[in-house]
C-alpha positions in Angstrom: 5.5 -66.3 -17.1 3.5 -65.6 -20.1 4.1 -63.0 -22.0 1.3 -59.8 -21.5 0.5 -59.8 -25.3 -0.7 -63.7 -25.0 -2.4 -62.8 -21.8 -4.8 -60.4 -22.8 -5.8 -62.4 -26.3 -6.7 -65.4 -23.6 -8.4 -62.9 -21.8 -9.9 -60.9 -24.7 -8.4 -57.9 -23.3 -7.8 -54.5 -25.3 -4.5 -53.9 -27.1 -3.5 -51.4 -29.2 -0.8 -51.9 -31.7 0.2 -50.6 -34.8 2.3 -51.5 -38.1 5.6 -50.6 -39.5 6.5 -50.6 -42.8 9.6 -48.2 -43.0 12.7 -50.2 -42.0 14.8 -47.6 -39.7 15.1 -47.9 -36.2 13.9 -44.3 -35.0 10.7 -45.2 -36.4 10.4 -48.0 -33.7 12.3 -45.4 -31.4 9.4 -42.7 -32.3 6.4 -44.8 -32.1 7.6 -46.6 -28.8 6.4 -43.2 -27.6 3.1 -43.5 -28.1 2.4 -46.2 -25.4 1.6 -48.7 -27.9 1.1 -52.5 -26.9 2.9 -54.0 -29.8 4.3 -53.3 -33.5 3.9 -55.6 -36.5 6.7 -55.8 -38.7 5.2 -56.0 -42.4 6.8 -58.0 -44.7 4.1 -58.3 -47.1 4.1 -54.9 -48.3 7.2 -53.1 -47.7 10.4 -53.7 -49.0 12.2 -54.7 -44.9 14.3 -57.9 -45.5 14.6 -60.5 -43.1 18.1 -58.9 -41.7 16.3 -55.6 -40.9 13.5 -57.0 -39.7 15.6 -59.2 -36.7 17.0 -55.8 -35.5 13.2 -53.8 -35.5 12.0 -57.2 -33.5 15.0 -56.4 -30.6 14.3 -52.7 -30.8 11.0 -53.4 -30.6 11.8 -55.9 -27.4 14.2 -53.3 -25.8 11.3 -50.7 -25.8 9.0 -53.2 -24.0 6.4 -53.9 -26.3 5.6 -57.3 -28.3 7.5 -57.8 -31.7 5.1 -59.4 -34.1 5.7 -60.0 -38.1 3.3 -60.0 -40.9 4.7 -62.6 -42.9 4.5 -62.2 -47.0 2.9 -65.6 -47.3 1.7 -68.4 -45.3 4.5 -70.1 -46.0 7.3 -72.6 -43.9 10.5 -70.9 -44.5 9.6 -67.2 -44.0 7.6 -68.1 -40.7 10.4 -70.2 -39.7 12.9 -67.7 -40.3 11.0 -64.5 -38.4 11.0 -67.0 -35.5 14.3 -67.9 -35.1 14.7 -63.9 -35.4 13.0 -64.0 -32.2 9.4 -62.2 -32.9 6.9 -62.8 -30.2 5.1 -63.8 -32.2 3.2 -64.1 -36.7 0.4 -62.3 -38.4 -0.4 -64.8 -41.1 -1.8 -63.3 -44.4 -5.0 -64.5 -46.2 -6.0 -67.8 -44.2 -9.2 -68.5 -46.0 -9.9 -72.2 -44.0 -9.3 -74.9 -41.6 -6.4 -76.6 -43.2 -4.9 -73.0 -44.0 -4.4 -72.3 -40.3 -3.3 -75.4 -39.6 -0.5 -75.0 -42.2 0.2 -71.7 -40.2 0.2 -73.5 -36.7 2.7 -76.2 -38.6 5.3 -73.8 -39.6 5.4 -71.9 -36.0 5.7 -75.0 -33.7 8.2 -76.9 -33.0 6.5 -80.9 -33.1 4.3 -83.4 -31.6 2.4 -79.5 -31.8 4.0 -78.8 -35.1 6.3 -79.3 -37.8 8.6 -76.6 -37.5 12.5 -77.4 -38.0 15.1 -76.8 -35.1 17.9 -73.8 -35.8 19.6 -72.3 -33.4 19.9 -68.2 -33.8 18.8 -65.3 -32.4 15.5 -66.7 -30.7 17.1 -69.8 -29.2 20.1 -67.6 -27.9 22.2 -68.9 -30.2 22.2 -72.6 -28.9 22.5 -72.6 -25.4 18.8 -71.5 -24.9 17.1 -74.0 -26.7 15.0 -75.9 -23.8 14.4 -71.9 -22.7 12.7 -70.9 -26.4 11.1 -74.5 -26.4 9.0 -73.5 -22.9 8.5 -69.8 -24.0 7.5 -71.2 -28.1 4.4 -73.5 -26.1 3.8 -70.6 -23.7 4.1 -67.4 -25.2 4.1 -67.8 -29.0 1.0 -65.6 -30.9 -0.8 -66.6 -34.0 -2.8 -64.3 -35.6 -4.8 -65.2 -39.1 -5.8 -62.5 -41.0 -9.1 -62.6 -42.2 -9.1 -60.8 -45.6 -11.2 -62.8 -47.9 -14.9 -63.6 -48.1 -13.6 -67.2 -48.0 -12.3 -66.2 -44.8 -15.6 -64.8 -42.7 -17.2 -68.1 -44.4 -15.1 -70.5 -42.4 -14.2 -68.2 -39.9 -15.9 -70.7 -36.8 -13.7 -73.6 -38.2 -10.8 -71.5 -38.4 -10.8 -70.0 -35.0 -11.7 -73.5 -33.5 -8.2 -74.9 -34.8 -5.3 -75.5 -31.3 -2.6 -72.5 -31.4 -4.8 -69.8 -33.4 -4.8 -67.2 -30.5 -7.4 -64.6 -32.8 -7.6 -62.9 -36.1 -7.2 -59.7 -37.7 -9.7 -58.2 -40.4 -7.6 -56.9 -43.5 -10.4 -54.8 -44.5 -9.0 -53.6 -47.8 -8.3 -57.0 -48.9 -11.9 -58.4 -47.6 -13.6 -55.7 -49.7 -11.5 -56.7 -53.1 -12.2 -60.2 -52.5 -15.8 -59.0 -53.2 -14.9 -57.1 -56.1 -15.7 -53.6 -54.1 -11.8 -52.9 -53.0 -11.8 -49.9 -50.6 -15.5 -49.8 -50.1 -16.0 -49.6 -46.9 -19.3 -48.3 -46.9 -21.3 -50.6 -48.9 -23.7 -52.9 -47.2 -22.7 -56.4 -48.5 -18.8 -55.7 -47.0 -20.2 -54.2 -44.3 -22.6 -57.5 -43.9 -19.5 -59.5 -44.1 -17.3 -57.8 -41.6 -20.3 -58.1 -38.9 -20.8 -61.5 -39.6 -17.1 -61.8 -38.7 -18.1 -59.8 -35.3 -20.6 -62.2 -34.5 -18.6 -65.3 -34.8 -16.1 -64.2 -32.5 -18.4 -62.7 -30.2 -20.0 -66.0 -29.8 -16.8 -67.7 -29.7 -15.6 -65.4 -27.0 -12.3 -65.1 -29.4 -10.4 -61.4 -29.8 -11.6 -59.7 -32.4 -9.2 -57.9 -34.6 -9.2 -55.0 -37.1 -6.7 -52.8 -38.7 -7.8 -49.0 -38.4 -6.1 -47.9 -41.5 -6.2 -44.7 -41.0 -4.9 -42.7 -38.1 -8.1 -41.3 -36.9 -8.8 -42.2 -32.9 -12.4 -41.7 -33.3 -12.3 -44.9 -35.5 -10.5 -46.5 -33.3 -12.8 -45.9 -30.4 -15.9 -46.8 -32.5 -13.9 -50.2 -33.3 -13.8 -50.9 -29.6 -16.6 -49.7 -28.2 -18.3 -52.2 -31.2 -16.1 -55.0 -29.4 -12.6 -55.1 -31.0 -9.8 -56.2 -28.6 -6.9 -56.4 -31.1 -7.0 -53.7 -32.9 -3.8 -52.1 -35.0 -3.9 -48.4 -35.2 -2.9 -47.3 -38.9 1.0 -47.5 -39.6 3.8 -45.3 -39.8 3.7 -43.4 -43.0 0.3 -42.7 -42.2 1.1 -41.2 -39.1 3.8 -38.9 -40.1 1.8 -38.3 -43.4 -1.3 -37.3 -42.4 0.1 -34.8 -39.7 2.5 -33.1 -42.3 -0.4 -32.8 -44.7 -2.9 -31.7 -41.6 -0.7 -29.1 -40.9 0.5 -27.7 -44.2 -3.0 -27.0 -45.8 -3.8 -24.6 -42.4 -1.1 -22.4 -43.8 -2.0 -22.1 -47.6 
């Protein structure tokens, strides 16, 4: 049966995720009680290694939500490895074209679908589940390219239009620097290039995706009631951040 994650981006369904960065299992323990759909383990900009990360993707598992990985790079070895770790599923880093999600698509599937080499760990139960991860790997498996470069929203059609991308992911901070305006979120040519991104999937009736950086619900609601369907609500320092911060300037 296919997983609920994979459902709803075939069905461009809402779901609401969010991102860890700090490698300690009471975060995923803390944040599992928030009734979030998934959590992205990030191993672009955190310091998590590859150990830590296979034992947040089985917490993550035990507390019933999807384990996804943003890997550092679009890149065989590290998308091969998060795999065999047994995450649900990749959030691929700067895809600017075609040929770029393909390359993701390669690493993650096993062949004729792609060219991604057989080991036998956690996600493949160690070798007697092989056949098992084989099914679930055609059936369940999510690819996510992250749209974060003006490159990106140019080629966007082509890049959604290519077998076992499953939706994408707006990286708004890096969109805005690849235009030279990092962080500016307000000015008209980033916010020109972000709807144009809107309009591509709307027409393509693919889930559109965005990463709510901050951990503000009313931008999260704007998001979807502007369409978004896989959104990722801000991340976990943010969260614990912003409350501590919220709460000490009432008393001074």
């Amino acid at each position: 049966m296919m997983n609920k994650l994979k459902q709803n981006l075939q069905q461009n369904l809402l779901t609401v995720g969010s991102w860890v960065t700090l490698g300690h299992q009471s975060i995923i323990e803390i944040m599992a009680t928030a009734g979030f759909d998934w959590l992205t383990i990030d191993l672009e900009h955190s310091v998590i290694t590859i150990k830590e990360a296979q034992n947040l993707i089985a917490l993550i598992q035990a507390n019933n939500m999807q384990a996804l990985v943003r890997v550092s790079k679009n890149e065989e070895v590290i998308i091969k490895r998060v795999l065999d770790a047994g995450a649900d599923g990749i959030i691929v880093p700067m895809i600017k074209n075609a040929d770029e999600a393909r390359m993701a698509v390669d690493f993650a599937k096993y062949p004729p679908e792609g060219k991604r080499g057989v080991g036998l760990a956690r996600a493949q139960k160690y070798g007697i589940g092989f056949d098992e991860y084989k099914n679930k790997l055609n059936n369940d498996l999510v690819i996510i390219a992250q749209i974060e470069h003006i490159e990106a929203v140019d080629n966007l059609e082509e890049i959604l239009s290519v077998p076992g991308i499953d939706g994408i992911i707006i990286g708004p901070y890096d969109l805005s620097g690849s235009m030279n305006k990092p962080g500016q979120f307000d000015d008209p040519d980033v916010k020109e290039a972000i709807q144009r991104v809107e309009k591509v999937c709307k027409k393509m009736n693919k889930p559109l995706g965005f990463h709510v950086i901050q951990p503000d619900a009313v931008e999260l609601k704007q998001r979807i009631d502007l369409g978004y369907t896989f959104l990722a609500f801000s991340l976990d320092f943010l969260f614990l951040g912003e409350k501590a911060r919220e709460e000490m300037k009432k008393i001074k």
